[in-house]
C-alpha positions as CSV (number, residue, x, y, z in Angstrom):
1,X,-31.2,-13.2,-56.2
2,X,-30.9,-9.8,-55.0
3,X,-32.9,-7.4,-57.1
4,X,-30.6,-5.8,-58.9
5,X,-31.7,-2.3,-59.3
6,X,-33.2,0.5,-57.2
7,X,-36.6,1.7,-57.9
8,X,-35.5,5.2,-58.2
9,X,-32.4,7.2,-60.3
10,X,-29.7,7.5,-57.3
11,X,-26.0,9.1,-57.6
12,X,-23.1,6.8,-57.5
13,X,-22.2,5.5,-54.6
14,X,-19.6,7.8,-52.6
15,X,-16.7,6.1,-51.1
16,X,-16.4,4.3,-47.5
17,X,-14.6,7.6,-46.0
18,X,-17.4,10.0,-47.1
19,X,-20.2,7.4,-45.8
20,X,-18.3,7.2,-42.3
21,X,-18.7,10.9,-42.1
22,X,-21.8,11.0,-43.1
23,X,-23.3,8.7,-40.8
24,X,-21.4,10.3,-38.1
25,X,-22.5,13.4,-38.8
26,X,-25.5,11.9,-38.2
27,X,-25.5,10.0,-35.4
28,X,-25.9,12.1,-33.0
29,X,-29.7,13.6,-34.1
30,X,-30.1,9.5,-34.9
31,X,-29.6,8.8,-31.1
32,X,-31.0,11.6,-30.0
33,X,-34.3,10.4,-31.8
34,X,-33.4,6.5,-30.9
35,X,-33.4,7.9,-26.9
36,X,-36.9,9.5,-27.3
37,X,-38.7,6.6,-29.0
38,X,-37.2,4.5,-26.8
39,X,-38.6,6.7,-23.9
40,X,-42.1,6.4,-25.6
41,X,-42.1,2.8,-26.0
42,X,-40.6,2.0,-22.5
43,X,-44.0,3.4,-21.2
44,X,-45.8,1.0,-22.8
45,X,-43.8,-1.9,-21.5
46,X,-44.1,-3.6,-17.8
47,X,-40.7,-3.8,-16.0
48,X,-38.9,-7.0,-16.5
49,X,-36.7,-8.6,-13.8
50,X,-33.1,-7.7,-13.6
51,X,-30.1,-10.5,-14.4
52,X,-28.4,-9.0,-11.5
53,X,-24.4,-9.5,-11.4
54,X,-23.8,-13.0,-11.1
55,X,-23.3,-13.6,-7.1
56,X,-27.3,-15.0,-6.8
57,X,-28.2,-18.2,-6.3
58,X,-30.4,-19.4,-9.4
59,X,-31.3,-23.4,-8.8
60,X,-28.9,-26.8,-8.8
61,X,-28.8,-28.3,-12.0
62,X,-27.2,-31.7,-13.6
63,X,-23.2,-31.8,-14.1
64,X,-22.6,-31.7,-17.8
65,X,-19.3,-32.5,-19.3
66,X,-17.7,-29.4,-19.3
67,X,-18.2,-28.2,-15.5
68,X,-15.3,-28.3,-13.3
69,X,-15.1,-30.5,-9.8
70,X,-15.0,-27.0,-8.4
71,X,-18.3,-26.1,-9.6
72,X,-19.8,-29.5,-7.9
73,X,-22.3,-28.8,-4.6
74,X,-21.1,-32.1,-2.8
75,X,-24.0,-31.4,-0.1
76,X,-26.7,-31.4,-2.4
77,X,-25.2,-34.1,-4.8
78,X,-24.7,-36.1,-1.3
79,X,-28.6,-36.7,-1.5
80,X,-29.0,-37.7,-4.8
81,X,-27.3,-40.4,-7.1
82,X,-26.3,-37.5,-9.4
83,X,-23.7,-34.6,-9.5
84,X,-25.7,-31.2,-9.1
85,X,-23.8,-27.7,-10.0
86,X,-25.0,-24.2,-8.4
87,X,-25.8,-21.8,-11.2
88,X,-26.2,-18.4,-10.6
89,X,-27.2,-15.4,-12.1
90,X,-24.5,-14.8,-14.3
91,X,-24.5,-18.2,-15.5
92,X,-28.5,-17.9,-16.6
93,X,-28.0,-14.3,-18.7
94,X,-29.0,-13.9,-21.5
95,X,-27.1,-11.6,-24.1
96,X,-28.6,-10.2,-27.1
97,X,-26.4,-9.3,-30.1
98,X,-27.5,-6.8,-33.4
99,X,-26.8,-6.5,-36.4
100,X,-27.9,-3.5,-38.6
101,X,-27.2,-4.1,-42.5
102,X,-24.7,-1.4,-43.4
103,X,-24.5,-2.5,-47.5
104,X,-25.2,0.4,-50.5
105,X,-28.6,-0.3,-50.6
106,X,-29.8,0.4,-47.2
107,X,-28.2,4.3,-48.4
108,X,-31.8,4.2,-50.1
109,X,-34.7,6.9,-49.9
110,X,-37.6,7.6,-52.2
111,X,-39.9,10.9,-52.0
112,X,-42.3,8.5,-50.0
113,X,-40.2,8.2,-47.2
114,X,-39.2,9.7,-44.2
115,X,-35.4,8.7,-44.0
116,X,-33.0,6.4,-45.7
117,X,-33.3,2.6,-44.7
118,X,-29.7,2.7,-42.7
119,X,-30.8,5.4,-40.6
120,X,-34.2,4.3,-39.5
121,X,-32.4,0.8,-39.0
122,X,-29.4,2.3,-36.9
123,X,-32.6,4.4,-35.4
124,X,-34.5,0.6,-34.5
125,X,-30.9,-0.8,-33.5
126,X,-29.9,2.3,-31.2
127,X,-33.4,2.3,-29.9
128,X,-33.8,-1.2,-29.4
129,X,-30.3,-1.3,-27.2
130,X,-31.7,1.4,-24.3
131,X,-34.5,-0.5,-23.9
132,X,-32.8,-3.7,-23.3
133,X,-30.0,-1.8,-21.0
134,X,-33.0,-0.5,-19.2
135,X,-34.1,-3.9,-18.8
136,X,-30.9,-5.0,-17.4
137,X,-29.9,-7.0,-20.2
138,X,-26.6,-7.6,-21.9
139,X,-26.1,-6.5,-25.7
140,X,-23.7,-5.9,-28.0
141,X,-22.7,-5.5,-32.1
142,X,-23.3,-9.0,-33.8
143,X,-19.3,-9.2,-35.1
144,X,-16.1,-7.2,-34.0
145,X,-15.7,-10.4,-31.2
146,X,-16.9,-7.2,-28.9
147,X,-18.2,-8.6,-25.1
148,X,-21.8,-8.4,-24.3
149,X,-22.1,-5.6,-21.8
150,X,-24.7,-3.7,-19.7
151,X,-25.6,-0.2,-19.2
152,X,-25.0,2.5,-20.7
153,X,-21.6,0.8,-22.2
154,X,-23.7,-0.9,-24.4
155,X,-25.1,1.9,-26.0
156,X,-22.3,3.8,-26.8
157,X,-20.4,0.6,-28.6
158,X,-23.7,-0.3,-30.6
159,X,-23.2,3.6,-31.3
160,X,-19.5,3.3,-32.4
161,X,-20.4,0.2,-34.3
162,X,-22.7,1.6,-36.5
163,X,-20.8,4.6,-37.7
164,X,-17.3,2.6,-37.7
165,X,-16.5,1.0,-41.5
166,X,-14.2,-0.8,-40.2
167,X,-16.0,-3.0,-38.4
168,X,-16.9,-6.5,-39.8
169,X,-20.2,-6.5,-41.4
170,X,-20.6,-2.8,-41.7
171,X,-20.3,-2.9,-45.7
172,X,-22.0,-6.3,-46.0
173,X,-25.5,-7.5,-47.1
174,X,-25.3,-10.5,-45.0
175,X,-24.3,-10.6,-40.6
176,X,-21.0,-11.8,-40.2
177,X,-20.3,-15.4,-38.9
178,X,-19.1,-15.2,-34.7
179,X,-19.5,-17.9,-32.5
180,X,-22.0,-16.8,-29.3
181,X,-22.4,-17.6,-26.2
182,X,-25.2,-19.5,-24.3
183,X,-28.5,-18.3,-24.6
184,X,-27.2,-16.0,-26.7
185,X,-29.8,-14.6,-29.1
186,X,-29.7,-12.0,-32.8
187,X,-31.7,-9.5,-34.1
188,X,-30.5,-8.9,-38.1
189,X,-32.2,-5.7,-39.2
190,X,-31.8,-5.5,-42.7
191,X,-33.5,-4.8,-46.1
192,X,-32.9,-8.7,-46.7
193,X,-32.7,-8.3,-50.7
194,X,-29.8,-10.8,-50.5
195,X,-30.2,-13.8,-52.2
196,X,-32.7,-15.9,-49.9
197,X,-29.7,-19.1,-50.3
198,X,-27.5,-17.3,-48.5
199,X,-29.8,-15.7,-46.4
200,X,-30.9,-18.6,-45.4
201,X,-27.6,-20.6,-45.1
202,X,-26.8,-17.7,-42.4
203,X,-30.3,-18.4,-40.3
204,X,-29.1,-22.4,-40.0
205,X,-25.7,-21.3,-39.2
206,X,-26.8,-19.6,-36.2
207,X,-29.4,-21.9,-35.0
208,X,-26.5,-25.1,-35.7
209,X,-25.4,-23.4,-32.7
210,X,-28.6,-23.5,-30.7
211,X,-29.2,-19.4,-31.1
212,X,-32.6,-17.7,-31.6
213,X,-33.2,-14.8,-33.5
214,X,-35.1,-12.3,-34.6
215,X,-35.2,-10.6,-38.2
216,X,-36.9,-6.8,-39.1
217,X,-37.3,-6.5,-42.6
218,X,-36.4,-2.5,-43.8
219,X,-38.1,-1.0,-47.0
220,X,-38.3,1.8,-48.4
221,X,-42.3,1.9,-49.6
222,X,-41.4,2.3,-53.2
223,X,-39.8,-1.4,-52.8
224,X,-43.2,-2.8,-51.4
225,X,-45.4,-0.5,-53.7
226,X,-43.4,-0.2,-57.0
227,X,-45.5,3.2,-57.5
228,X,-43.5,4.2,-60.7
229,X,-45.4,4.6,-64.1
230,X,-44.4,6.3,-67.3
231,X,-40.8,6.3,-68.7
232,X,-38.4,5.1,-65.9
233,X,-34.8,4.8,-65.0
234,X,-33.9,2.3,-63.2
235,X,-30.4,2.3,-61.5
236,X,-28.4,0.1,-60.0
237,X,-27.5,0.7,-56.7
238,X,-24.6,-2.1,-56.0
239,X,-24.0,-2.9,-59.5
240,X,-23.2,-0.8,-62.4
241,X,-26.7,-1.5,-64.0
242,X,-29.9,0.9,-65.6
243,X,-32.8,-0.2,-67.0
244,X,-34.7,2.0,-69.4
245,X,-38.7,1.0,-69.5
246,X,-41.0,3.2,-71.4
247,X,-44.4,2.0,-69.3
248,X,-42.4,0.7,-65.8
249,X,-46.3,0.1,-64.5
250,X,-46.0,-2.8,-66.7
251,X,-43.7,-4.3,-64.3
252,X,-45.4,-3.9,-61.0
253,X,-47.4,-7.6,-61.1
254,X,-44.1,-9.4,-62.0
255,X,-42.2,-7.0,-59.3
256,X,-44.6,-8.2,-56.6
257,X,-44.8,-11.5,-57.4
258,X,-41.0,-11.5,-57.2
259,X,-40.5,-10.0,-53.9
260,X,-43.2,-12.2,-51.8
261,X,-41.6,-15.5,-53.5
262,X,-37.9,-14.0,-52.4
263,X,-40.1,-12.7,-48.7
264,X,-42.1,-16.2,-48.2
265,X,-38.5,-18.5,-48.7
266,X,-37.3,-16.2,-45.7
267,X,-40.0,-16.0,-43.8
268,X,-41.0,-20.6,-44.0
269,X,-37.0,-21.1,-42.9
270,X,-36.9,-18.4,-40.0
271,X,-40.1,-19.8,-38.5
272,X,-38.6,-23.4,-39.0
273,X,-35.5,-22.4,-37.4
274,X,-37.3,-20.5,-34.4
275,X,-37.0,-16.7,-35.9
276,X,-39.2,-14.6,-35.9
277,X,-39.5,-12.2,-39.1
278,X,-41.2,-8.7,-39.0
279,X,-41.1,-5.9,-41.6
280,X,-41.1,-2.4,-41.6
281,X,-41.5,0.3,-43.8
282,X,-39.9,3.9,-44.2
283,X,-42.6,6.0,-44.6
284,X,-44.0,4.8,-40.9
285,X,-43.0,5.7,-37.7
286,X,-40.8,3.4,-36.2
287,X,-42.2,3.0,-32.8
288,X,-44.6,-0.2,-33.3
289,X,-41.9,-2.2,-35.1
290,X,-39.8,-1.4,-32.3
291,X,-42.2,-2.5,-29.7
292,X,-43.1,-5.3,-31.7
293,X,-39.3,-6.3,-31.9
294,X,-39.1,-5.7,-27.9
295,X,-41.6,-8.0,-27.3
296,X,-41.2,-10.7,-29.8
297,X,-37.9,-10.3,-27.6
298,X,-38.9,-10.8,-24.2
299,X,-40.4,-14.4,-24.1
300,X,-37.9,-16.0,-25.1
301,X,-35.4,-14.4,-22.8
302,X,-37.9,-15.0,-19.8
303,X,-38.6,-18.4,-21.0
304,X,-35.1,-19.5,-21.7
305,X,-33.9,-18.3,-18.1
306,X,-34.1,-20.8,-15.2
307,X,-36.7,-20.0,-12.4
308,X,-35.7,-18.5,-9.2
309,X,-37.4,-20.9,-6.8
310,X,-39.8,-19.1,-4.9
311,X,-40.3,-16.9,-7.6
């Protein structure tokens, strides 16, 4: 169940138009930042081998249903009792898709930290996008039906995506459904205070379809460290809710019991279902999640690519 009130007093929630302008406002210092931790944590990385454009020769591998007679090499098949198909480079990329939790609650910020959870999320998503283009992978925004692209192109939509309300999932606690492509894989950065059933029913949609993933927990460090003591308001954030409590220190063992029960149900079906789960706090700097995220990224893309022979 998602916890149903913030752990600070917070003014009503403005409406969709002023957030959009907001977070525009915004974006542009956000990307400026995203560019230069980026920067920082590309130094730190060895150089990964380009997809190229899809005109090289990767390896022959078995006809499946679905291939084409066109795709068929007859010469190679010729030698073998089996149809063989010539993949190439296009054929073997990998695409990686984000998803940044746009919902009320990520709009949260206590004294402790150092921004609000959607910004140093759009911050991890922005960041985590030039790194990939650098690498010569393909990205995009996970919903919107948007193509995975490379370069710089990638950026900027993952850009527009984030500050446009009208795209699907913007708004929402949970990613939106989209069917993806072939090695294909997700990384949902959110504060994941959804219900874990439906958080959960989302990770086995996703790997129904065969897709990896990888999931960055966001929190503010009054959420992990319930600091409050004394008289306390507590205010509902996405729901029309307070909660008055004369000694709120009283509720800090039942409040941490909660939140690893609702983080451990996450955490046993992503590493059943092949994601990864890492979390990430406010009042930190960002650039160790991110390069944390980066590599928990690249194995699986290495792994899942067919090797060039003679590589």
């Amino acid at each position: 169940m998602r916890l149903p009130f913030s752990l600070a007093a917070t003014p009503a929630a403005t409406g969709l138009r002023e957030q959009a302008e907001a977070l525009a406002e915004a974006l542009p210092p956000l990307a400026a930042e995203a560019e230069r931790i980026a920067s920082t944590v590309a130094q730190g990385v060895h150089g990964r081998r380009r997809t190229g454009m899809g005109e090289s020769f990767w390896q022959f591998r078995r006809f499946r249903e679905g291939d084409t007679a066109a795709s068929v090499d007859w010469r190679h098949s010729a030698r073998s009792r089996h149809l063989f198909v010539r993949e190439i480079e296009l054929e073997a990329a990998e695409s990686v898709w984000i998803w940044r939790d746009g919902s009320p609650s990520m709009d949260y910020a206590s004294e402790l930290a150092l921004s609000t959870k959607k910004d140093r999320a759009t911050v991890l998503a922005l960041a985590l996008t030039s790194l990939l283009v650098q690498g010569g992978e393909s990205v995009a925004p996970l919903g919107g039906g948007a193509t995975a692209t490379a370069g710089r192109t990638a950026l900027r939509r993952m850009a527009h995506a984030l500050i446009d309300t009208s795209e699907p999932g913007n708004q929402s606690s949970l990613p939106p459904p989209q069917r993806l492509p072939r090695y294909a894989q997700v990384v949902l950065i959110s504060d994941f205070l959804s219900p874990a059933d439906d958080i959960v029913a989302c990770l086995k949609g996703y790997a129904a379809d065969g897709i990896q993933g990888h999931l960055i927990q966001v929190l503010d460090p009054a959420e992990e460290d319930f600091p409050f003591t004394g008289r306390t308001e507590f205010e509902g954030i996405e729901e029309n809710l307070r909660l008055m409590r004369g000694r709120a220190e009283r509720l800090r063992g039942a409040y941490h019991a909660q939140l690893a029960l609702h983080r451990n149900r996450i955490m046993d079906a992503a590493q059943r279902l092949n994601f990864t789960f890492a979390t990430h706090r406010t009042d930190r700097a960002p650039h160790t999640a991110l390069l944390a995220l980066y590599g928990a990224l690249s194995g699986p893309i290495d792994a899942r690519r067919p090797s060039r022979p003679g590589a």
